[in-house]
N, C-alpha and C positions, 0 to 999 in steps of 0.2 A: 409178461404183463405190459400191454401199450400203455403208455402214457396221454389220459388228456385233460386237458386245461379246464374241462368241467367234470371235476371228479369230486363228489358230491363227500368220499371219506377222506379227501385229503387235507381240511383241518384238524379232523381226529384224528387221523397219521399224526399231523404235525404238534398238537398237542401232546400224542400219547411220548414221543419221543423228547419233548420237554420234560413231560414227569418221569421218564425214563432218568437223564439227564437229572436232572434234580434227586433224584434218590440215589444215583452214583456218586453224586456231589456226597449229599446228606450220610452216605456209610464212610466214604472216603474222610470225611472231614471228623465221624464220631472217631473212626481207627486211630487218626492224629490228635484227637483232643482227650477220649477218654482216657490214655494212658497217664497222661498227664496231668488229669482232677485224679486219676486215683493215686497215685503218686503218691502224695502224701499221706494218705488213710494207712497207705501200707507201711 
């Protein structure tokens, strides 16, 4: 793939890899928080 400076998808690239980014956050962050609201129900 060449690379050029007018690449018309390369804010969608760069977007899609924020919400990429952002939803690894968002599961990584439920794995460490959920166990610990349910914690006490149990």
């Amino acid at each position: 793939m060449a690379h050029t400076d007018e690449n018309p998808m390369e804010p969608f690239n760069i977007g899609l890899c924020i919400i990429e980014a952002g939803l690894v956050g968002i599961v990584v962050y439920a794995m460490l928080v959920l166990p610990a609201l349910f914690k006490p129900m149990i």
